[in-house]
Every structure is written in structure tokens, then in C-alpha cells.
C-alpha positions in Angstrom: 84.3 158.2 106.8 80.9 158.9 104.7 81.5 160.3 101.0 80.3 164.1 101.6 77.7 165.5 99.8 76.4 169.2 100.9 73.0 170.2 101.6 71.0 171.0 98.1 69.5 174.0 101.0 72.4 175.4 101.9 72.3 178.7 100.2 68.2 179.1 101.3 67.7 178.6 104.8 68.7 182.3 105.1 67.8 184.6 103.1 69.3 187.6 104.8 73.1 185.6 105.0 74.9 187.4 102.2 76.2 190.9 102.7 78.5 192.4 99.7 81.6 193.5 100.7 82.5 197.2 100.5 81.8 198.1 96.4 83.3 194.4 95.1 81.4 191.8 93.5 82.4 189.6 96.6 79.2 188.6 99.1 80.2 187.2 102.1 78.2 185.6 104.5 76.8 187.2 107.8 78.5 184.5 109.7 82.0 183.2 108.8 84.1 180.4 110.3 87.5 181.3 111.4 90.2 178.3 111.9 92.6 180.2 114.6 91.1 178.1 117.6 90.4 174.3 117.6 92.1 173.3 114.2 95.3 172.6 115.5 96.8 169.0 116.0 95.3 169.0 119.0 91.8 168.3 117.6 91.0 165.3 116.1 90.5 166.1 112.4 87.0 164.4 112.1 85.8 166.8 114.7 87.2 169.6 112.4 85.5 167.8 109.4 82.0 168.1 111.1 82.4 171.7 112.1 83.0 172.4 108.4 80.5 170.2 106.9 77.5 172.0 109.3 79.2 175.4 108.0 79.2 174.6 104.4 75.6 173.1 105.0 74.2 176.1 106.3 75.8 178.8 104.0 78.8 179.9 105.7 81.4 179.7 102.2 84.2 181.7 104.0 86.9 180.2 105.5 88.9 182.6 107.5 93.1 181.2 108.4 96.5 182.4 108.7 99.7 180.6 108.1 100.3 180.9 111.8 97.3 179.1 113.1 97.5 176.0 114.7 98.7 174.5 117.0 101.7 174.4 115.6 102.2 177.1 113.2 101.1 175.7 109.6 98.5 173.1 111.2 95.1 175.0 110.4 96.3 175.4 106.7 97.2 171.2 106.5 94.1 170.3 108.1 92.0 172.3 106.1 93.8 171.1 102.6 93.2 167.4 104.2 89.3 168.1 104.4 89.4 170.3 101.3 90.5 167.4 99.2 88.6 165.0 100.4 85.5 166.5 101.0 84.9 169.7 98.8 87.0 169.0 95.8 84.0 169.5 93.7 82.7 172.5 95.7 86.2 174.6 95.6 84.1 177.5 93.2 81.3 177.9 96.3 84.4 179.0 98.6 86.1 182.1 99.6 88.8 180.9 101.8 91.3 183.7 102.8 94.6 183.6 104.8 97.5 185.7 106.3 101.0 186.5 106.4 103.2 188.8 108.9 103.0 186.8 112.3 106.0 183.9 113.4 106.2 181.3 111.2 109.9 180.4 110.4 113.1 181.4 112.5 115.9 184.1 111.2 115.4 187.3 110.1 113.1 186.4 107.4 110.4 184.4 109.6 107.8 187.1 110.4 106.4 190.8 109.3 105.8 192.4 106.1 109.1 192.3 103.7 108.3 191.3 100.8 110.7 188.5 101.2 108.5 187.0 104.1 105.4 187.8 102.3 106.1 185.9 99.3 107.4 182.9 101.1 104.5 182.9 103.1 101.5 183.0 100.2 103.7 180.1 98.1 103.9 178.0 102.1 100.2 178.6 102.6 99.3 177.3 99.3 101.5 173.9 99.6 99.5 173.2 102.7 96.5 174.0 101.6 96.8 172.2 98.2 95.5 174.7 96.2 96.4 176.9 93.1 95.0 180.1 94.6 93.3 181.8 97.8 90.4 184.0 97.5 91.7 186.7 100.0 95.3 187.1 101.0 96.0 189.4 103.8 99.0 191.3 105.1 98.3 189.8 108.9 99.7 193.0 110.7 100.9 196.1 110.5 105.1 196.2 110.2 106.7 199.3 111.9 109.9 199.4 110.3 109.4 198.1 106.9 108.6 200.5 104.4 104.5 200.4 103.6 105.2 200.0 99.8 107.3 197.2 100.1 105.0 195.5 101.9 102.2 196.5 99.8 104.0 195.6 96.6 104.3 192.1 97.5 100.2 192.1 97.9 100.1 193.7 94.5 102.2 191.3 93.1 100.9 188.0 94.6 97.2 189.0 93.0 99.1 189.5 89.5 100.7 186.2 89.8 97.2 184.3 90.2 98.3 183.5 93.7 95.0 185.6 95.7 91.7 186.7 93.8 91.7 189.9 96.5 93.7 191.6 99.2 92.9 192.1 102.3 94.7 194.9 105.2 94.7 193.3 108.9 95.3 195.3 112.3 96.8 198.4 110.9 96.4 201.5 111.8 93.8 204.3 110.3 96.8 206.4 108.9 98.3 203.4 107.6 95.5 201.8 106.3 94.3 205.0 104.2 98.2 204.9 102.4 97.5 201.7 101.5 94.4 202.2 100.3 95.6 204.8 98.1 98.4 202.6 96.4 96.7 199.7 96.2 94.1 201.2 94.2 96.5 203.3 92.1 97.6 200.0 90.4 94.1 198.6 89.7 94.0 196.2 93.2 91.7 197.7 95.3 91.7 196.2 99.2 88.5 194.3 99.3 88.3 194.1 103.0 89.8 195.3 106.4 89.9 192.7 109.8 90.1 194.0 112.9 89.0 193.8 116.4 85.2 194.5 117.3 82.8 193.5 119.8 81.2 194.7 122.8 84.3 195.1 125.2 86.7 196.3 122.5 85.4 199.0 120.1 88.7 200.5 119.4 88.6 200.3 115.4 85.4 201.4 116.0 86.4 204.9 118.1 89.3 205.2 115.8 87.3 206.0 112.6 88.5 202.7 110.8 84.7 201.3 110.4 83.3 205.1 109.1 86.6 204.7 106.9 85.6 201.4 105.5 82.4 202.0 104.8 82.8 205.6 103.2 85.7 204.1 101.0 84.0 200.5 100.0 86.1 198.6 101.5 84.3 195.5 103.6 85.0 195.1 107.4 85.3 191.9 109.4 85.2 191.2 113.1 87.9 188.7 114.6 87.1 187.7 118.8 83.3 189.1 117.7 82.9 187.1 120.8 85.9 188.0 123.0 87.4 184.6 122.6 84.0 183.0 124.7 83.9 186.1 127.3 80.5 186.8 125.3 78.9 183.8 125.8 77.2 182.5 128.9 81.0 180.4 129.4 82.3 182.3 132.5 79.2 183.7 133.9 79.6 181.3 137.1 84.0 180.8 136.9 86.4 179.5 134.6 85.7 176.1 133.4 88.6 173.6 133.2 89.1 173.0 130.3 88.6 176.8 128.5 91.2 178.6 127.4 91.2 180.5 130.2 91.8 177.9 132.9 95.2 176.5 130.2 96.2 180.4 130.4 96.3 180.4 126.6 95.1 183.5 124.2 92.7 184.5 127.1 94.1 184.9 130.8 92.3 185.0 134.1 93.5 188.4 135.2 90.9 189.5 132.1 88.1 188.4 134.0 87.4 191.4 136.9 84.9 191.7 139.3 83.8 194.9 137.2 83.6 192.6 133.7 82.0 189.9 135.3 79.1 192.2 136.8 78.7 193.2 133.3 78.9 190.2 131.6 76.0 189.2 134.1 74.0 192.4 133.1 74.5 191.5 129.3 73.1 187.9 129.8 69.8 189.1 132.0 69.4 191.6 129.2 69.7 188.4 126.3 67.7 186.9 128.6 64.5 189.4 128.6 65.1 189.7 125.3 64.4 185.4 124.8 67.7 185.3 122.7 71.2 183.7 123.5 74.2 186.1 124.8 76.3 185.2 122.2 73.9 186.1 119.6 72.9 189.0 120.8 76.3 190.1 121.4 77.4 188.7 117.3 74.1 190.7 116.3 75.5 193.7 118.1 79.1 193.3 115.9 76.6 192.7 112.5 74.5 196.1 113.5 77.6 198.9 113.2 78.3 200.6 110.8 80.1 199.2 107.3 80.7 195.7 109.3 80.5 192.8 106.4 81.0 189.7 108.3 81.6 188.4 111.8 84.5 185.6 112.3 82.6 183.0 114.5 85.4 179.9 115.8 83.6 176.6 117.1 84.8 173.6 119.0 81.6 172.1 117.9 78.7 172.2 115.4 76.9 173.0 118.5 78.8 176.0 119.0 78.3 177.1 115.7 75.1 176.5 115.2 74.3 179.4 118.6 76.5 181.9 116.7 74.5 181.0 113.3 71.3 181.5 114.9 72.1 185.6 115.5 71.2 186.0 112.5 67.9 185.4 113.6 68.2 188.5 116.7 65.8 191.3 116.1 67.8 193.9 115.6 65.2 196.6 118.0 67.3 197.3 121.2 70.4 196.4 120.3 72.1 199.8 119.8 70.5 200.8 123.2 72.9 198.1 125.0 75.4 198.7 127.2 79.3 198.9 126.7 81.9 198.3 129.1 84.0 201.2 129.6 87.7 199.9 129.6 89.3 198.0 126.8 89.7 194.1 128.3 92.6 193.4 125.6 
């Protein structure tokens, strides 16, 4: 292994990277790396090290996890602490890595959701894995039906006050939830700096639910997660289901998503990509970057490769793009 040092060009080959988030201090660029795919133990860790290097290389300082991601749960968090410490010690300050609690991680009654007992446990577990003293952004990774909204909420409150997260971020809750929290959190001086949710060209849902228009008129940043549809954007199942996708292992993404009525369309996206001399998976992370109030797309890679197509979106004109077509049904 070769002592890392980044690119001295990393924060000029493009100029249009940085968006600000909502009304905070905080830019984030276009293009961030998420770590739920392909950072588990089944990836060697020097493939993981490359795909952070290139990011880190070519501007993309947000690191995007949960305590849940893996495989197994906690994995995504160790490996990332591994490559943090040995590669970007000195760099910590030119990151904004943010992760999540809420999802299974621990059996009992204490092992998932929003109380603020699972909360707290979860920041302090993160943290030990990671190595570090702090995250940037600390979400609450779903929204908890039976716990009351201020416990929950609370515990975010509380972990910023304790130095454990910078900012606070609201994942996968609902509009009428997400403006209550909104409301407290700002009441006692910790404003949510961003929401993640769901957002591409098969699943506008946050979208048709006014939680974009919310974010934007409120300052508050939005994210896309699956900006790609977990690889149903990109030219990967255009001609079947490749052996070894996720798909074909009936993981996160299952054949019965792939229709005769999604694939026709998936066809019509690419010929339009293709007239238009540009990649389907950039055109269609282009299309997430274009709405309204969106600060940043989560991008995952199994190679630099990868990553570099969904970095080069940010080079899509954006003429046409709000003229494309959408699928009609929902696919998740």
C-alpha cells in the first residue's frame, strides 16, 4: 500500500461542484458517495480504498453511511474508520461524513427505531467504528410510528450539544412529520440542515408529496438516495439481468421490478441519452440535480469506473431535461 496523498486539483476541476445546503454554511458537493452498497466485508478493502481515493481526488468530500450498512450491519462504518486512519488522517477538516440511526442493528427491544435510548447507543457505536470524535451530519434513519416525535428529536438535539454531530439531518419521514420536527428543532437553536429521501426518474414520491417545495421554501438541503434506482438507471439491464447484479443475487433489487412496461422505458430513456451524446446514468443523475431545492445526489460505485460516469453528469447540459419522460407507476 502507497502512502496517500490527494490531488493538489481536487477542489478545481469543477467549478460548478459545490451547492450550499438549504440556508447553512455547509456546501456539499453535486455528487456524493454513499457507502450502503459495496463496502461490506464482501469487498476487499483496497477496492474500497480506491473508490475513495478517486472521490476525494475529484471533490466529492461527503461521505454518506448508516450504522446498518454493510454487509454485516456495522461493516461500512469499520471499513471506512480503517481507510480514514490510514489514509485521510490529515484531511479529516476537508470532510463531511454523515451517518444514521433507526434501522436493525442490535437484538431486544432496544436494537432499532427512534427512542432515544437506541439513538444514543447508536451515534456513541458509529463513532467507535469509525474512530472519530465527531460526525458532520447525524441522521434519525427513519421515521418511528409509535415513539413519540420529541423523544426522538431530543436525542438529535442532544447528540449535537454533546459535540457528538456538527448538524442533524431528518431521513424518510413523512411531510407532516418532517414540518414538526422542523419546528422543534429550530426552536432550540439546531436547525435540520438537510432531508434524504427517495428521488429519481421512477420514484418521485417526495417529490409529488411537497417534501422538495418544503425543503427548499424552509432552507433546509435535500439529498437523493437510489438517484439511480439501485443500477435500473444505467444501461445495466437494458439487454437482462447480469449475473452477478444485485438483481440476479435477489438482494435490495428483485427481478419481479423489472416489467416488460419498465424495460420499454428504460430502452426509450437510453435512445433519448443516446441522441442527446451523454450516458443514461448521467442524464438520469442530471435529471435528480435539476428539481427543485435538491442539494446533492448519493452516487454508490463498485468501481472508480463507476464513479467516475456518475461524476461526469455534472458535465449534462441541462436543455431537455425537464422535457423527459417519467414512468407512471412507482417501481419501489
Amino acid at each position: 500500500m502507497h502512502e496517500y496523498s490527494a490531488s493538489e486539483d481536487r477542489y478545481s476541476q469543477n467549478s460548478a461542484l459545490y451547492r450550499r445546503c438549504g440556508n447553512s454554511g455547509v456546501l456539499l458537493p453535486a455528487i456524493s458517495l454513499g457507502l450502503w452498497q459495496n463496502f461490506g466485508a464482501d469487498t476487499p478493502i483496497d477496492d474500497c480504498r480506491k473508490i475513495l481515493r478517486y472521490a476525494f481526488d475529484n471533490g466529492i468530500t461527503h461521505f454518506d453511511l448508516a450504522d446498518n450498512y454493510g454487509p454485516p450491519p456495522g461493516c461500512a462504518e469499520r471499513v471506512l474508520g480503517q481507510i480514514l486512519k490510514q489514509d485521510f488522517s490529515s484531511y479529516r477538516d476537508e470532510l463531511f461524513i454523515a451517518t444514521k440511526a433507526g434501522y436493525d442493528m442490535w437484538q431486544g427491544p432496544y436494537g432499532s427505531w427512534g427512542s432515544r435510548k437506541h439513538i444514543m447507543a447508536g451515534i456513541d457505536q458509529s463513532l467507535q467504528r469509525m474512530g472519530l470524535d465527531y460526525v458532520d451530519l447525524f441522521y434519525t434513519h427513519r421515521y418511528d410510528p409509535v415513539t413519540p416525535l420529541d423523544e426522538t428529536l431530543q436525542a438529535l438535539v442532544d447528540i449535537v450539544r454533546a459535540g457528538k454531530a456538527l448538524y442533524i439531518g431528518i431521513s424518510r419521514w413523512p411531510l407532516h412529520a418532517l414540518k414538526y420536527a422542523n419546528d422543534y428543532l429550530r426552536s432550540r437553536d439546531v436547525p435540520p440542515l438537510i432531508y434524504q429521501g427517495r428521488l429519481n426518474l421512477l420514484d418521485r414520491a417526495v417529490a409529488e408529496e411537497g417534501i422538495c417545495d418544503y425543503c427548499a421554501e424552509n432552507g433546509i438541503g435535500f439529498i437523493s438516495f437510489s438517484a439511480l434506482a439501485q443500477g435500473l438507471l444505467t444501461p445495466r439491464y437494458l439487454n437482462g439481468i447480469p449475473q452477478e447484479s444485485r438483481m440476479a443475487k435477489n438482494g435490495s433489487l428483485t427481478p419481479d421490478k423489472l416489467t416488460p412496461e419498465l424495460l420499454a422505458y428504460l430502452k426509450e430513456l437510453s435512445a433519448i441519452a443516446e441522441k442527446r451524446g451523454e450516458p443514461l446514468a448521467a442524464m438520469s443523475l442530471a435529471w435528480v440535480l435539476s428539481q427543485k431545492g435538491v442539494t446533492s445526489v448519493l452516487v454508490g460505485a463498485r468501481s472508480v469506473e463507476q464513479l467516475s460516469q456518475s461524476i461526469y453528469s455534472l458535465n449534462v447540459f441541462p436543455d431537455g431535461l425537464a422535457d423527459l419522460p417519467l414512468y407512471g407507476n412507482k417501481v419501489f
